[in-house]
N, C-alpha and C positions, 0 to 999 in steps of 0.2 A: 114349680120352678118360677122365680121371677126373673123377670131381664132387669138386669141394672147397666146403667151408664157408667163407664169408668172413662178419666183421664189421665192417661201417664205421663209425667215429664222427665225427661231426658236429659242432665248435664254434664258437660264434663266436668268433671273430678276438680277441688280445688288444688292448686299447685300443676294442673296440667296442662303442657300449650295447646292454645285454640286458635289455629291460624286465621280461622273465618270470622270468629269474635274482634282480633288485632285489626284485620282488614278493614271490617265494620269500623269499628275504632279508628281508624286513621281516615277513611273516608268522610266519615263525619268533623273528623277537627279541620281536612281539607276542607268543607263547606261553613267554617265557621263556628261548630258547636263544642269550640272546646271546654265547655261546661262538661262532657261525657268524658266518662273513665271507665275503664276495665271491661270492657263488653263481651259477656261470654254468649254463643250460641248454641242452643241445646234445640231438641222438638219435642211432639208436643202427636200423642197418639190420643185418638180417639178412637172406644169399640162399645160395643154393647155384649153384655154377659149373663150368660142361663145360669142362674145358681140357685140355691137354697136358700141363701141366708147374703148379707152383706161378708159378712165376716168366711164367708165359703168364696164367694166374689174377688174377694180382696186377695185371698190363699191362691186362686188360681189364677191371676192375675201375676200376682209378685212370682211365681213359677213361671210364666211367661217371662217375665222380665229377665229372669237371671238367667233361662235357654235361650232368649231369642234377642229380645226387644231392647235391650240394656249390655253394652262390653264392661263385666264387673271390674276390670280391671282399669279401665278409664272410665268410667261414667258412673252416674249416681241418676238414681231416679224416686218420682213420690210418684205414688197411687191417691187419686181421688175417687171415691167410687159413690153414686147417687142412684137416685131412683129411679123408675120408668122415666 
């Protein structure tokens, strides 16, 4: 078994509101930077994983994702997965 590094990110869905995103977004043109638009907030998991293979890594991962880590119905997420 190797351990691999994986990082999951987290967003919501296009078309979905994101009131923390708008927030962000209006706080920022408040101080000036209305150069920013559309600011979505998603997160950002980091774990380390026993697997076989990368491709074993990535299957139990994205199995996390859609029981736990991830609401498929609003969010969207990518799996990065690396090496020790």
């Amino acid at each position: 078994m190797t351990l691999f590094s994986v990082e999951v990110r987290v967003t919501p869905r296009a078309g979905i509101l994101d009131p923390q995103g708008k927030a962000i977004n209006s706080a920022l043109h408040s101080l000036e930077f209305a150069e920013v638009d559309d600011v979505r907030v998603g997160r950002l998991v980091r774990m380390r994983v026993r697997a076989g293979s990368e491709e074993e890594a990535r299957r139990k991962v994205d199995e996390m994702c859609r029981k736990l880590l991830a609401n498929p119905v609003t969010e969207d997420y990518e799996i990065a997965v690396g090496g020790r």
